[in-house]
C-alpha positions in Angstrom: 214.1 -104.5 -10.4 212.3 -107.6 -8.8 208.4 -107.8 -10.9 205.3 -107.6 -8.5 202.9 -110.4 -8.8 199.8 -111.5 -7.0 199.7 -114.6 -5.7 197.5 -116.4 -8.1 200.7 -115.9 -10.4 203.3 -117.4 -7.6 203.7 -120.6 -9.5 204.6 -118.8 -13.0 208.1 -117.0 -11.3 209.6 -119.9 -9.6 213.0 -118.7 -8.7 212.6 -115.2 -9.4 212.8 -112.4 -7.4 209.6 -110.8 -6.8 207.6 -108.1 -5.0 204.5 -109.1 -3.3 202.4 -106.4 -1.2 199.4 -107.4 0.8 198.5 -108.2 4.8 199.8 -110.5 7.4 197.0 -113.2 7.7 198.9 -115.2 10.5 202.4 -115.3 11.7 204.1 -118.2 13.0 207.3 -118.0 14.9 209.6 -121.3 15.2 213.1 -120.3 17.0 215.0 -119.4 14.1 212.1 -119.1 11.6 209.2 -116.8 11.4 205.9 -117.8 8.9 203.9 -115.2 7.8 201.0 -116.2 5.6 200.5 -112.8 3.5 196.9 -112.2 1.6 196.9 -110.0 -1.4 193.4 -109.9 -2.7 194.2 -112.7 -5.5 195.5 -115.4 -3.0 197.4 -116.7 0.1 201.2 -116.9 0.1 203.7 -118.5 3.0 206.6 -116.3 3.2 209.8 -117.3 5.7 211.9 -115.5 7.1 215.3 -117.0 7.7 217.1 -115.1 11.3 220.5 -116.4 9.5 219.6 -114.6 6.4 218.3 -111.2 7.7 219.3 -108.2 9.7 218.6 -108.8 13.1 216.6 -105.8 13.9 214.4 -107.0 10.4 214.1 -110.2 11.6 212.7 -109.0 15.1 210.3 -106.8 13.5 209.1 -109.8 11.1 208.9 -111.9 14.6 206.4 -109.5 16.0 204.5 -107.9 13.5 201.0 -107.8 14.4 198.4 -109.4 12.0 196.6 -107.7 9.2 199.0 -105.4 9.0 200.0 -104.1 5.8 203.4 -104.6 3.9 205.5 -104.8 1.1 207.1 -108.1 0.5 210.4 -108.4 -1.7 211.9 -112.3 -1.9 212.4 -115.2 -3.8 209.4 -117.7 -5.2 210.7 -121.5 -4.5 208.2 -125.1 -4.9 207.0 -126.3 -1.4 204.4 -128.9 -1.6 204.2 -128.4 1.8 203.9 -125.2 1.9 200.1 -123.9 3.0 198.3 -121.2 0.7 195.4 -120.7 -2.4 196.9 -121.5 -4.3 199.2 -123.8 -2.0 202.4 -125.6 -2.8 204.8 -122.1 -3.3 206.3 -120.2 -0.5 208.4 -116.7 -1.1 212.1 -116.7 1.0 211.7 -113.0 2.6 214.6 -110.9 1.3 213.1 -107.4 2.8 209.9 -106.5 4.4 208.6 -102.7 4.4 205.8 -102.2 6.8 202.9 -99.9 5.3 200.8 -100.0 8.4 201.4 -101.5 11.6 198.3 -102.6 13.2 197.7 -101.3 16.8 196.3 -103.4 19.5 194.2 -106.5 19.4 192.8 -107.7 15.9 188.9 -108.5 16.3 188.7 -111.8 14.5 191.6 -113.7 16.3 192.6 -117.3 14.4 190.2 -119.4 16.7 186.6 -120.0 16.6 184.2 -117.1 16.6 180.4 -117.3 17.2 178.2 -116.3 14.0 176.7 -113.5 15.8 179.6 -111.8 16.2 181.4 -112.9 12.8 177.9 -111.3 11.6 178.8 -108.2 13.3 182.3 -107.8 12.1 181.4 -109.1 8.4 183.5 -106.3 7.6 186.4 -108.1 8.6 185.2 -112.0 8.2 185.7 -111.4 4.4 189.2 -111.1 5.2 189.0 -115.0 6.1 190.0 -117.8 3.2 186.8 -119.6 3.3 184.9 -116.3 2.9 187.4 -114.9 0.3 186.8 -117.9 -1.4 183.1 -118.4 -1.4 183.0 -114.5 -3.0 185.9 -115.3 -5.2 183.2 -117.7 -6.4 180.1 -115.5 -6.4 182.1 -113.6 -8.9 182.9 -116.1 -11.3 179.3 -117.2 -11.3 177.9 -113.6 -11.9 180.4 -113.6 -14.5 179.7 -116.8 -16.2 175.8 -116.1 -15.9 176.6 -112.7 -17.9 178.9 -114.7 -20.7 176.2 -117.2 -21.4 173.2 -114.8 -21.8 175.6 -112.5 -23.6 176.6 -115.3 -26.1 173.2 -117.0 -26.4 170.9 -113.5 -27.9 169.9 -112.1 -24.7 169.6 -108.3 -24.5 170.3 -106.6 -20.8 167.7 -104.5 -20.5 167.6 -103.0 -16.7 164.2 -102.7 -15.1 162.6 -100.7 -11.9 163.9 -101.3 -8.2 161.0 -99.2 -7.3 157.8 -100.5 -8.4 153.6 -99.8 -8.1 152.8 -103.7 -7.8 153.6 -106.7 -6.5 154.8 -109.5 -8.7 154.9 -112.6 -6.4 152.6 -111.7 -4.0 151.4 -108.8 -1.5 152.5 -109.8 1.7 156.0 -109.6 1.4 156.5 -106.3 0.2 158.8 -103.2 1.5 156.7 -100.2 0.9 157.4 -96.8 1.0 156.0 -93.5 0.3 156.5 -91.9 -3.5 155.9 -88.3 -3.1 152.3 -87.8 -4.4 151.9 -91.1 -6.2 151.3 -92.7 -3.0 152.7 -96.2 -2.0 155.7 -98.1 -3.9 157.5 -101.1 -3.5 161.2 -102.1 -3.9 161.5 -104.4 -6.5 160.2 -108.4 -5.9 161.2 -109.3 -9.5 161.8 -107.6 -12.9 160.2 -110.3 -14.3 157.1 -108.0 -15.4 158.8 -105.6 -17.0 160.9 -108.0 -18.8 157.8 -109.8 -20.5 157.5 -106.2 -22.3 161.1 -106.4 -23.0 161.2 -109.0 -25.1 158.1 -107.5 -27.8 161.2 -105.1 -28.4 164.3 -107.6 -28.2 162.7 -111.3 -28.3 164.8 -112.6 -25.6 166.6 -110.0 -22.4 167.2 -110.4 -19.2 167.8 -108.1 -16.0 170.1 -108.9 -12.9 170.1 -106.8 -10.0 168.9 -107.3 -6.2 165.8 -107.8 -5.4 163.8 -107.4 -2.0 161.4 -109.8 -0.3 160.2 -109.0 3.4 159.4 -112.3 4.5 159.3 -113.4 8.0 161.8 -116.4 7.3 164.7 -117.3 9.3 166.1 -120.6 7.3 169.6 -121.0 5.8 167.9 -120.6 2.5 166.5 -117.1 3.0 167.6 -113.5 2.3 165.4 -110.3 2.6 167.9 -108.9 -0.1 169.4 -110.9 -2.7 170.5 -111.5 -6.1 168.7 -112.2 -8.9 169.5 -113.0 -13.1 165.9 -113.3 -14.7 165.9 -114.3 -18.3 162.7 -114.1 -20.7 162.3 -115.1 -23.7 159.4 -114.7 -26.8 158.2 -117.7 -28.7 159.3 -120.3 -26.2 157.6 -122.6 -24.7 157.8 -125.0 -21.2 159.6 -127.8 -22.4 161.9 -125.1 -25.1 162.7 -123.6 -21.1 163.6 -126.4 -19.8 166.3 -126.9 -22.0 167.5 -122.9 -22.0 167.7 -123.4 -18.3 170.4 -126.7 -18.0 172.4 -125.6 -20.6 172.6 -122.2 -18.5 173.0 -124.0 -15.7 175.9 -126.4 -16.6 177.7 -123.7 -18.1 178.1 -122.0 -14.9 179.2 -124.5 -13.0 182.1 -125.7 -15.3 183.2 -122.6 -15.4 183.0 -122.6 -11.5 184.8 -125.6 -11.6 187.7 -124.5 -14.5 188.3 -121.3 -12.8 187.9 -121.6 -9.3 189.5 -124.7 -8.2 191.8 -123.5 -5.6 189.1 -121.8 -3.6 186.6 -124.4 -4.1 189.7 -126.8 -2.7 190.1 -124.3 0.5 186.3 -124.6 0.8 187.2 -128.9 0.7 184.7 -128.9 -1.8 183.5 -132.4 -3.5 184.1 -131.7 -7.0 182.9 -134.9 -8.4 179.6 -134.1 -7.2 179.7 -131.4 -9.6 181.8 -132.4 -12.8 178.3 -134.6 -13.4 176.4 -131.0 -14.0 176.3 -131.2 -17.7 172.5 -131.5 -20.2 170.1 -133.1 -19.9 168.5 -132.7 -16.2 166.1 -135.5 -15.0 162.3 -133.9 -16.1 159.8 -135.2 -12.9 155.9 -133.7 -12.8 154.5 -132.7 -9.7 152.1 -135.6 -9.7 155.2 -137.6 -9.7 157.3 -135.8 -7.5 154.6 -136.3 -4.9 154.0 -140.5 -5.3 158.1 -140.6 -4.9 157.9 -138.2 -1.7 154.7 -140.9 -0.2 157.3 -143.8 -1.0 160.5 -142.1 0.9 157.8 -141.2 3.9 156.2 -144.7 4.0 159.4 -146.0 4.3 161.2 -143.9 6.9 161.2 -145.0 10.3 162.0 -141.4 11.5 158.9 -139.9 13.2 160.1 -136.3 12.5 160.5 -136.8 9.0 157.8 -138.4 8.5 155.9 -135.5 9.8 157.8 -133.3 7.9 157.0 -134.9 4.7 153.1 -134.6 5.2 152.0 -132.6 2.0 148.5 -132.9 0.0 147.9 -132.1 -3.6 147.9 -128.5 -3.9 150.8 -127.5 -1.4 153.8 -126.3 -2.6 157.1 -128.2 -1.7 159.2 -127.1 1.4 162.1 -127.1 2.3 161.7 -130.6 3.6 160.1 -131.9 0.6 162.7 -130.5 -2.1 166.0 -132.0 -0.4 164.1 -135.4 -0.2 163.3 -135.8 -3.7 167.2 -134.4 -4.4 168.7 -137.1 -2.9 167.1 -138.9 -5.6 169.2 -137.7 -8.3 173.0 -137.0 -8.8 172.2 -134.0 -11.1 169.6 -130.9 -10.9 166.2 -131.9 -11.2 163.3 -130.4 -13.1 159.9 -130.0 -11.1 157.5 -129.2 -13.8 153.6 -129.0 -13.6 153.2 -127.2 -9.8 148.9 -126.5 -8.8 148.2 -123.1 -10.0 146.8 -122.4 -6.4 150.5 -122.6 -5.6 152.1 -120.3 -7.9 151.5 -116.8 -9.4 148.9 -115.4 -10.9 150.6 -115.0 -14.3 151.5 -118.7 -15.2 149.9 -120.3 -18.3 147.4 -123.0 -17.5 148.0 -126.6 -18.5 145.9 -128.2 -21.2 142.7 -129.4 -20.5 143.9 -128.9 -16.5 143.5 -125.6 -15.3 144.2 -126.5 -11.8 147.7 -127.1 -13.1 150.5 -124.3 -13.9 152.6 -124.9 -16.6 155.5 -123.8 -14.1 158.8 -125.6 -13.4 161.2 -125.6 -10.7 164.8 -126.7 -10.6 165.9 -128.4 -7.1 169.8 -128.5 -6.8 171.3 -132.1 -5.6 172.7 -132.6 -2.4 169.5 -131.2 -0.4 170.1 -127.5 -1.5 166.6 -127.4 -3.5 165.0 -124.7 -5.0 167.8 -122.5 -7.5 165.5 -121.4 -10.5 161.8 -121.2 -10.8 160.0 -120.7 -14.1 157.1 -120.5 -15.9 155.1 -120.7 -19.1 153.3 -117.2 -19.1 149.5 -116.8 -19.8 149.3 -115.4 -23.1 145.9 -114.1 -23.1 144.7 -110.8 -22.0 140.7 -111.9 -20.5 142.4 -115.1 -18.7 145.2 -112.6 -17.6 142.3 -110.4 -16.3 140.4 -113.0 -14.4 143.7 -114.4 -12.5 144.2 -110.3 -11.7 140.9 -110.7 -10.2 141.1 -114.1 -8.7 144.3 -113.1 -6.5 142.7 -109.6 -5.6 145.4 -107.7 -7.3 144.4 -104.0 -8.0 144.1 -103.5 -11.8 144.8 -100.2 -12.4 148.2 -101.1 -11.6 148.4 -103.9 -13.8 146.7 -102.0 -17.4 150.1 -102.1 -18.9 150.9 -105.9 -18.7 147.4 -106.7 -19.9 148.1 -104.4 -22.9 151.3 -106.7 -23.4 148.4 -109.3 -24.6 146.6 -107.4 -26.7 149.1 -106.3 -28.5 151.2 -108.7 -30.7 150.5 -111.8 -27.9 152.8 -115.1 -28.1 154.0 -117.6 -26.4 156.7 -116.9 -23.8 158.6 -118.1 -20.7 161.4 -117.2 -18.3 162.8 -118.0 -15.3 164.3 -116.6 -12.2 168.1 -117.6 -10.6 168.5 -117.1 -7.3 172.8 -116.1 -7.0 173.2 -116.6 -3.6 171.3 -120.2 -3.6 173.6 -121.1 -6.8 176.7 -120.1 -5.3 175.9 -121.7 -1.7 175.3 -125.2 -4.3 178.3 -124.8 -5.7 180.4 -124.3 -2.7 178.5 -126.9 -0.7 177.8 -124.3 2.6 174.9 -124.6 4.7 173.6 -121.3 4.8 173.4 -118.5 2.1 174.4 -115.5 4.8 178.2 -116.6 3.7 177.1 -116.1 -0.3 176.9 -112.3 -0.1 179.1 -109.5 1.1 176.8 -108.0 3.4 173.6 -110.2 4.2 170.6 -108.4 4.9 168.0 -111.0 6.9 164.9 -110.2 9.7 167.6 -109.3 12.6 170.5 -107.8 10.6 170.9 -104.6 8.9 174.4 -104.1 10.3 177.2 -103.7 9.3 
């Protein structure tokens, strides 16, 4: 009996008669020839069917079959270099072809070009397509690589609340909803509270799961519901971060880059861009960052982005301002030392600056900025307090994490990664929608 194999395996069975079952992708008819490329879940295969070779009656219904449907393939694997596919280069010789399903009428997403809107309304089936099979092929191996390092390097999974009684990041970009008598919660903005009590138990955990912003924002860079990996460690400092953070980071993208080298191929990735990802990252200050951003707008003779590049001490960095000071680098870049009117209320002062955070941010190359953000946390419980008060945060809900400082207080960090941003990088696509099986954004909830 001929072995089944997924296409991923093609190249191992060269020769060998095999069983392949999966859908018709596209069909191509030549006179005497018929190409179908066949998707199984692990790949894209080019099977032929030879008229010569085959019943007549098979070889008509090979000639017509509609596309997505579903069969069962049985032939024989032969080396094509020609021979289109992920991975490419292998073709199957159709010996028989059962037909599971037959697909009736017109298949929405026809092989031409589609608007997004209504590729956004049949995401259901865009998946289906290589680039998105690939991009999520992807997304896999980076959850999956993010998992192994934290696994390997003393970090304890620890899951914490999707439904919460306070904001972590701020308060206007919160989904609310009722909690039986307890009054008004909030899906989850970021684990990273609970986390910081997490690691008095464990020392270092992390917790990955979506997370929920309702911002107003329509860019390529913004979900309302995303992915999120937040690692937190005890006893670690800003600079001790910044070094958890690119060996984290490199990890996952050569592992990307070892296991995922067909699709990022289909995708017509750059992979030089990446095989430079390795320790250590290029450390710039805030301060700095902004005298390098007044040299690139004093010497642009665009009027646009000159405007766009207008920032004063103080301001965060926009979108803009990040993939500016990118193109500066080859690698990731650490922004370290952010105002503290910028960030959130929990971030550890700088010495002898208070207006200063002792925050950090890591802006991907190639203008796709912001993928981590981090912090040094405060450590004690009265300045703790006074920020609560300073960003009119209600306090009740914040007793326990005060507690956290009176309790056994030391000095710790963490840092947030941001899955669809990450994955986006390392596939080099414009807009994060494409990251994510479903994308939630302001005007999409469907399908």
């Amino acid at each position: 009996m001929p072995s089944m194999v997924r296409a991923a395996e093609i190249a191992e069975h060269v020769g060998e008669e095999v069983i392949l079952k999966g859908w018709v992708y596209n069909r191509t008819h030549k006179g005497k020839l018929v190409f179908l490329l066949i998707r199984d879940g692990y790949g894209f295969v080019q099977c032929v069917a030879f008229e010569r070779d085959l019943d007549p009656e098979l070889f008509d219904t090979i000639a017509h079959i509609p596309q997505e449907s579903s069969v069962v393939i049985t032939g024989q694997v032969r080396a094509d270099g020609r021979a289109p596919g992920i991975p490419g280069g292998y073709e199957l010789g159709i010996i028989s072809l059962e037909i599971i399903q037959s697909v009736a009428g017109d298949y929405p997403i026809a092989l031409k070009e589609h608007g997004v809107d209504f590729l956004s309304d049949h995401r259901h089936l865009w998946i289906r397509m290589p680039s998105q099979w690939a991009i999520l092929r992807i997304r896999a191996t980076v959850i999956s690589s993010i998992r192994e390092w934290l696994d390997s390097n003393g970090f304890t999974l620890v899951d914490t609340p999707i439904l919460t009684p306070a904001a972590c990041e701020g308060t206007t970009t919160l989904f609310a909803t009722e909690y039986f008598d307890e009054g008004t919660a909030y899906l989850a903005q970021s684990g990273q509270l609970y986390n910081e009590a997490n690691i008095f138990a464990f020392g270092k955990v992390y917790c990955f799961g979506p997370t929920f912003r309702a911002e107003k924002s329509k860019t390529r860079r913004h979900l309302t519901e995303f992915w999120m990996v937040e690692p937190e460690m005890a006893f670690c400092d800003l600079e001790q971060l910044m070094e958890i953070e690119e060996q984290f980071i490199s990890h996952v993208v050569q592992r990307a880059l070892r296991e995922c080298r067909a699709e990022l191929s289909a995708l017509e990735r750059d992979i030089s861009a990446l095989e430079r990802i390795e320790p250590p990252f290029p450390r710039v200050s805030y301060d700095e960052a902004l005298e390098k951003l007044a040299e690139i707008r004093a010497q642009t003779e665009d009027p646009e982005l000159k405007e766009l590049l207008e920032i004063a001490w103080g301001d965060d960095f926009g979108s803009p301002h990040e993939t500016e000071l990118t193109k500066l680098f080859q690698k990731p870049v650490f922004v370290y030392g952010y105002p503290a009117a910028a960030k959130a209320f929990y971030m550890e002062p700088w010495p002898d600056r208070p207006d200063v955070s002792k925050s950090v941010d890591l802006l991907a190359p190639e203008g796709y900025g912001e993928i981590t953000g981090g912090s040094e946390r405060i450590s004690d419980p009265e300045l703790l307090l006074q920020r609560i008060r300073e960003h009119q945060l209600p306090e009740d809900s914040f007793r326990w994490y005060i507690d956290l400082r009176r309790y056994g207080s030391v000095p710790h960090s963490g840092f947030g990664l941001g899955v669809e941003r990450t994955v986006a990088w390392i596939c080099g696509i414009d807009h994060i929608r494409e990251t994510i099986p479903y994308p939630r954004m302001i005007n999409r909830v469907y399908p």
